[in-house]
N, C-alpha and C positions, 0 to 999 in steps of 0.2 A: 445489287439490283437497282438499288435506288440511284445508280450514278446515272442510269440510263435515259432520266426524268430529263423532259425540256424544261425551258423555262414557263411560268406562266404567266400570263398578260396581268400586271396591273392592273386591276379596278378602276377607272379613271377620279369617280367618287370617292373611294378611298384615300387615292392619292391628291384628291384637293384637299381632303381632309387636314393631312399629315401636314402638306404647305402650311396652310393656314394657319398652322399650332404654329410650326415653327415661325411664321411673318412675325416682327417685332411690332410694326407699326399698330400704334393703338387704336386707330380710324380705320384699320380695314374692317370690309363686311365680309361673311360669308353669305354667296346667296347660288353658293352649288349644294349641299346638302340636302337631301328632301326632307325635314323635320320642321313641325309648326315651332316658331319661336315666338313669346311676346317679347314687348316693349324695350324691355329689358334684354333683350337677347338670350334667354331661357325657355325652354320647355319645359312647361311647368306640369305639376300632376293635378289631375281633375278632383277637384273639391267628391265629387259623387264616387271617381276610383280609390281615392282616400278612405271615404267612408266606409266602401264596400268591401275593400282589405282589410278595414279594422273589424271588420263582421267575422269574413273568414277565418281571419288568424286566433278570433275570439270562441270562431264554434268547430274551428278544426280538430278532430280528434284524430287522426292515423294520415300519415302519410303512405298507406298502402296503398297498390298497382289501380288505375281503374282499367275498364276495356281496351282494347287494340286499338279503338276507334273510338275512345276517348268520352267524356260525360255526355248520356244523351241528354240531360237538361239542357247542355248550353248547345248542343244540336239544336234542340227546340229553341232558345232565344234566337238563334243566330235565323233559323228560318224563318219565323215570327217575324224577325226583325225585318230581313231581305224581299222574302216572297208573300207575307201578309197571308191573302185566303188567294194569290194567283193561282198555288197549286194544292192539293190536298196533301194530308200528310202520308199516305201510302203510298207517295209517286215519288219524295223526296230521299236519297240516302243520305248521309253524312260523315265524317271523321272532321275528326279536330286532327291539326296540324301545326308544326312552328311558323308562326305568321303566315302572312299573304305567300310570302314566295314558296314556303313550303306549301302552301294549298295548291301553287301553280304546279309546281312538282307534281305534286300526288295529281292532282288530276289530266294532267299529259300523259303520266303514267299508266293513268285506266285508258284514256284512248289508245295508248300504243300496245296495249293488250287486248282492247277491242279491233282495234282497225292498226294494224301497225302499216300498213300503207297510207293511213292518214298525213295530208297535208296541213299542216297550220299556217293560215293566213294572217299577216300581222299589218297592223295600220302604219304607212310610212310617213312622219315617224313613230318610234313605241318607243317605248321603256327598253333603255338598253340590255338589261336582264332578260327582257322576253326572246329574242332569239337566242341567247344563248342557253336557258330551262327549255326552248326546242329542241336545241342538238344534243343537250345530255340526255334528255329522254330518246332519241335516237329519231326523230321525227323530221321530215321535212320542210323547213317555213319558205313563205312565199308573202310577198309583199301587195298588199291594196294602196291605193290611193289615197289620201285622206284630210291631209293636211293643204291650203291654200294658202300658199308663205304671201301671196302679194295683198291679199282681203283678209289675212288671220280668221280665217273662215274655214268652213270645209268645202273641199271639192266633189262633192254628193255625184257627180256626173262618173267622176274618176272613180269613182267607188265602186259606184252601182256598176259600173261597165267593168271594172275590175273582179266582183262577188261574183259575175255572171258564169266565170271561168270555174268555180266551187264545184266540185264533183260529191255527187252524194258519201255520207259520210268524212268530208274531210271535216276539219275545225275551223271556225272563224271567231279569232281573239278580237275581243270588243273591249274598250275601257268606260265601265258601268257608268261614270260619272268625273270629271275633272281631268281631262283627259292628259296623260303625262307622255310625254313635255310640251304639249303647244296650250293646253287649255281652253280649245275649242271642242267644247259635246254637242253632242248629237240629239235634237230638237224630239220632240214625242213624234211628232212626225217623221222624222225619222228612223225609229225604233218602228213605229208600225210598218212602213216602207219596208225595214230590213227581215222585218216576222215574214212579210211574203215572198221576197225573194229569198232567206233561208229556205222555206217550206220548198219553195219551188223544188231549190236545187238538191235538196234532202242536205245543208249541211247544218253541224251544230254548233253553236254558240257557245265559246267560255269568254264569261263576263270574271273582267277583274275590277273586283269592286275595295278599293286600297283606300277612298277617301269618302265617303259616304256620310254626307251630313254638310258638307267644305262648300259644294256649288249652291242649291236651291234649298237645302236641308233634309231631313230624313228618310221622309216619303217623296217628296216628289226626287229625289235623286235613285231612288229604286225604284220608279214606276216605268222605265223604258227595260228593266231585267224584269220585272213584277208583268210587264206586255209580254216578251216574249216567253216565259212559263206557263204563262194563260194558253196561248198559240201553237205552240211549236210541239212535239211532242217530247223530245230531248234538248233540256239545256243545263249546261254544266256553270260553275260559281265559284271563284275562289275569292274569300273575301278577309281581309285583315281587320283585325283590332289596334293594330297599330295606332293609327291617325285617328282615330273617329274616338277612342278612348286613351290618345296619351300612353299607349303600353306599350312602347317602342322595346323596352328593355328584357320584357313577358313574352315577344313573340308568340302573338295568338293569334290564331287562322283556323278557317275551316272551309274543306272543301264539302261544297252539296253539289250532289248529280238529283236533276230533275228527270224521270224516267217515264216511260209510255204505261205504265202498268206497275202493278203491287209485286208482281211475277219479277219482272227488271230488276226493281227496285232492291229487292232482297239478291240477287245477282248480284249489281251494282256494291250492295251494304259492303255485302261479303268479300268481293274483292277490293275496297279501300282498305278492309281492317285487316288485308292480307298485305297490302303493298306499305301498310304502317307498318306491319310487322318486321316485312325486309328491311325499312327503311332503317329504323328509328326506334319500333318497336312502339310504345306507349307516347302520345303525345306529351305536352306538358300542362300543366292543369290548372296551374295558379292563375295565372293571367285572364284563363276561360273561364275559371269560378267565379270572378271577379266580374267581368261581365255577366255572365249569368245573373251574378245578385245584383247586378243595377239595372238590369232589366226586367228582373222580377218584380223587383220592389217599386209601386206608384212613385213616391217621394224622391227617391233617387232615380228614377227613368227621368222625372220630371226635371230635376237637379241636373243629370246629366247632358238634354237634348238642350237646356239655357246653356250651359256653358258651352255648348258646341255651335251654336247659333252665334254668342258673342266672340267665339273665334272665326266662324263662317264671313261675320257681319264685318269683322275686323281686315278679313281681306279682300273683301270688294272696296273698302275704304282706302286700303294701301294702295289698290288694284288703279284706283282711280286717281291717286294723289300721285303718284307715281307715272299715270299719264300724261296728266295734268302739267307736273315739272318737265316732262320730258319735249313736252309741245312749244312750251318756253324758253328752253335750252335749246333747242335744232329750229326751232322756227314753223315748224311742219307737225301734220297731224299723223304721221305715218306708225307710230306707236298707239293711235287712238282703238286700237280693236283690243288692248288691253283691259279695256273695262269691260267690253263685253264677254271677256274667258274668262274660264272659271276655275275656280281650284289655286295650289299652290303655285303653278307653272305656267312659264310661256316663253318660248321663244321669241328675243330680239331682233333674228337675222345676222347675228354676229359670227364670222369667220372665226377658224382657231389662231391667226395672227391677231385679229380684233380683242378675241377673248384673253390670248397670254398679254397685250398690251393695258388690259383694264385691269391685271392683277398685277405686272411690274411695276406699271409709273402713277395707279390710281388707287392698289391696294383692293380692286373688287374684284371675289374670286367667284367664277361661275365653270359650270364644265366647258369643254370645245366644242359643242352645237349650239353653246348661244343659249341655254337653258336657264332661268334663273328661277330659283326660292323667291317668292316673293316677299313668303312669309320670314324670311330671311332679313328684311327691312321694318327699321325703326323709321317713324315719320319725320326724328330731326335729320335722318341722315340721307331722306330720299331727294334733296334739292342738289348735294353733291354727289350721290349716284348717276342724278337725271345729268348734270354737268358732263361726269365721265362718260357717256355712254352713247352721250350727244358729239363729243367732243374724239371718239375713234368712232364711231359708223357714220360721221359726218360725209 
């Protein structure tokens, strides 16, 4: 049977990965990776998730099964944390899941069980994962407008004329905050914009929310999901633990379905902790414990939202010194909308000749759309970045 398998596509990320082990050279950078690095070139673990694993491991008594749909406590932090008082608590469902992507999973999945004629609308560009968690779930994606490569801006016009086309019930994938891969988000004003024209067209919203805390910090990076909750009557959430606590290795994620009704809602429950079941069966719990108790606990919530500020703060510093050299190196300001994107990502404008030429003869390894980690960058090494970079998109 198994002769009959094709081949399957490399991961592009994976396999910069694998390069990169194997490059000898001691000066290269990785800046394809999506993981926060400091100084040092380490992802380090959170002083507050240290803590809160020494708590667990200290009052854990049984490693027996919890629900299908996983701890409702850390359902309640996670909503707490995400939607605040936007929605009530009889309107939200939840499951826990294996990180973000597994939240994106599981909740494609409720739509293709709700509406399998559902279209998902994806911003061009996305995260190269999102179309492909469209087609396993068996769903059809279709492309918006979004990105302005010439202003590293949005093209708001291209959008809005693009959403228009949304037929009630499809999906429209948003990225909550730090937008991957350009790092242009989308302004309050524009989240309100998008609550009316969703409404209009009757379609619903899944926000992927993967870096929360990274662009403006906690709240105000959840206030354009925390708008349309308020507004809309269905909005869907897949949100990781990954980045925002350092628990890349935990895989923690949870999908919430925001619902019209108490009635839905219990609908909604029932069918996550049914598609957990086919999937995976019982999520995984450690990682979710873990948060749970650092946002339970005042001391460590407080612990935790510092040390994500001074990673947050860390990269608009990169974001900016890294302009700065770049402006110096080419002569030109045309990397200057660097500072003003947010999050770990942005696009250079570099071709995949461009990009294998910065990884053979300069040692900088990024994907082939020109993506770079910013947080990928140490500050001594961001003046011969800026050199190489200046020096093949010249």
């Amino acid at each position: 049977m198994l002769h009959a398998l094709g081949s399957a596509t490399p991961d592009p990320i994976i396999r910069l990965m694998h390069a990169f082990a194997a490059d000898p050279r001691p000066d290269r950078i990785d800046l394809g990776v999506g993981m926060y690095r400091d100084e040092a070139g380490g992802t380090p673990v959170m002083a507050a998730v240290h803590a809160a694993e020494l708590r667990v491991l200290a009052a854990q008594e049984t490693k027996g099964y919890l629900g299908l749909a996983g701890d409702p406590a850390f359902h309640a932090a996670m909503r707490d944390l995400l939607l605040g008082e936007a929605a009530s608590v009889e309107r939200v469902a939840a499951a826990g899941t294996p990180g973000g992507t597994g939240a994106l999973r599981q909740a494609l999945e409720l739509v293709r069980r709700a509406n399998p004629g559902a279209r998902v609308w994806m911003s061009a560009p996305t995260w190269p994962n999102h179309p492909a968690l469209v087609r396993a779930a068996g769903l059809e994606a279709v492309q918006y407008r979004y990105y302005d490569a010439e202003s590293g801006g949005i093209d708001r016009a291209g959008m809005r004329a693009d959403l228009e086309g949304a037929a009630p019930g499809d999906v429209v994938l948003l990225h909550g905050c730090c937008h991957n891969p350009t790092g242009a988000d989308l302004t309050q004003g524009d989240w309100s914009d998008l609550a009316v024209l969703l409404d209009r067209r009757g379609a619903v919203p899944l926000i992927d929310m993967a870096y929360l805390g990274f662009a403006e910090g906690p709240q105000a990076d959840a206030a354009g999901l925390r708008l349309l909750a308020a507004a809309l009557p269905e909005v869907l959430i897949a949100a990781s633990g990954s980045k925002s606590f350092g628990l890349y290795r935990e895989r923690v994620g949870c999908v919430l379905a925001v619902c019209a009704d108490a009635g839905i809602r219990e609908r909604a429950a029932a069918m996550l902790a049914t598609i957990n079941r086919e999937s995976y069966a019982f999520p995984p719990d450690h990682g979710a414990r873990v948060v749970t108790t650092v946002l339970a606990d005042a001391d460590l919530h407080a612990q935790w939202a510092a040390e994500l500020e001074a990673m947050r703060l860390r990269l608009a510093r990169l974001r900016a010194a890294l302009a700065d050299a770049l402006r110096d190196a080419s002569g030109s300001d045309r990397f200057g909308c660097l500072k003003a994107q947010r999050g770990m990502f942005s696009l250079i404008g570099a071709d995949p000749a461009q990009v294998e030429r910065l990884r053979a003869e300069h040692g900088v390894y990024l994907i082939g759309d020109g993506r770079i980690n910013v947080a990928g960058l140490g500050e001594a090494a961001i003046p011969g970045v800026a050199r190489a970079i200046a020096a093949e998109l010249a």
